[in-house]
C-alpha positions as CSV (number, residue, x, y, z in Angstrom):
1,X,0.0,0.0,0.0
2,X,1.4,3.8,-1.1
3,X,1.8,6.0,1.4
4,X,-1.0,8.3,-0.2
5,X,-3.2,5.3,0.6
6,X,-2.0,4.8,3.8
7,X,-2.8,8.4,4.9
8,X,-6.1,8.4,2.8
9,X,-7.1,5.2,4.9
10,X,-6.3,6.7,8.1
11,X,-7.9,9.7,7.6
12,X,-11.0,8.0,6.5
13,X,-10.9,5.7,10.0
14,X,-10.3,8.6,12.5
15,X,-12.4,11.1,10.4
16,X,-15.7,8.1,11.1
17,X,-14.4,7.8,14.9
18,X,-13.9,11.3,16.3
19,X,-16.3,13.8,13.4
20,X,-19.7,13.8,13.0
21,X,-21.4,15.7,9.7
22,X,-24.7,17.5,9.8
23,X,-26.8,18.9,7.2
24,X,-28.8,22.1,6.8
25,X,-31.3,23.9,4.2
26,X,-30.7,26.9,3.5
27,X,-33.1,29.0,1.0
28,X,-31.9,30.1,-1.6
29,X,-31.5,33.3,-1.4
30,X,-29.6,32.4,2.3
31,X,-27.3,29.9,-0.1
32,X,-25.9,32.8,-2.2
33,X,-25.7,35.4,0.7
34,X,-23.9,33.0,2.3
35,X,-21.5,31.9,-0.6
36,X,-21.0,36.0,-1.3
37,X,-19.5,36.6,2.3
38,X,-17.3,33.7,2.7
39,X,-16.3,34.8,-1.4
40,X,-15.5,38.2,-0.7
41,X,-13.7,37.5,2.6
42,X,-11.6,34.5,1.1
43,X,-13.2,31.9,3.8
44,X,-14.6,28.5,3.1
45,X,-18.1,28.3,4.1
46,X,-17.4,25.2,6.5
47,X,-14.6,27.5,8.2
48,X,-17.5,30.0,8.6
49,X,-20.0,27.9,9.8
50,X,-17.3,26.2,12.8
51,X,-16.4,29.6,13.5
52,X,-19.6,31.0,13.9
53,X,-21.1,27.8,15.9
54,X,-17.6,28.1,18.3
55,X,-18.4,31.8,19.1
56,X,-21.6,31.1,20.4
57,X,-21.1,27.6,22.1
58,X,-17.4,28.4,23.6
């Protein structure tokens, strides 16, 4: 086994025994609002979202 698959592997195992994933709906008009901030400030929208979710639960 490469390394690559190796690491891929791994990452899959701890990513299914220490993450959960949740889904939302978002309208669409709160879809593109959303996609235009984390655009204009260079920030992926799942870096938003944690960041956001951390201010208010930390």
């Amino acid at each position: 086994m490469s390394n690559y698959e190796y690491n891929k592997k791994y990452a899959k195992e701890w990513n299914e025994n220490n993450t959960k994933t949740i889904t939302i709906r978002l309208s669409n008009s709160q879809y593109e609002k959303l996609q235009n901030y984390c655009d204009s400030n260079k920030i992926a929208r799942a870096t938003f979202i944690k960041s956001r979710i951390a201010d208010i639960i930390e």
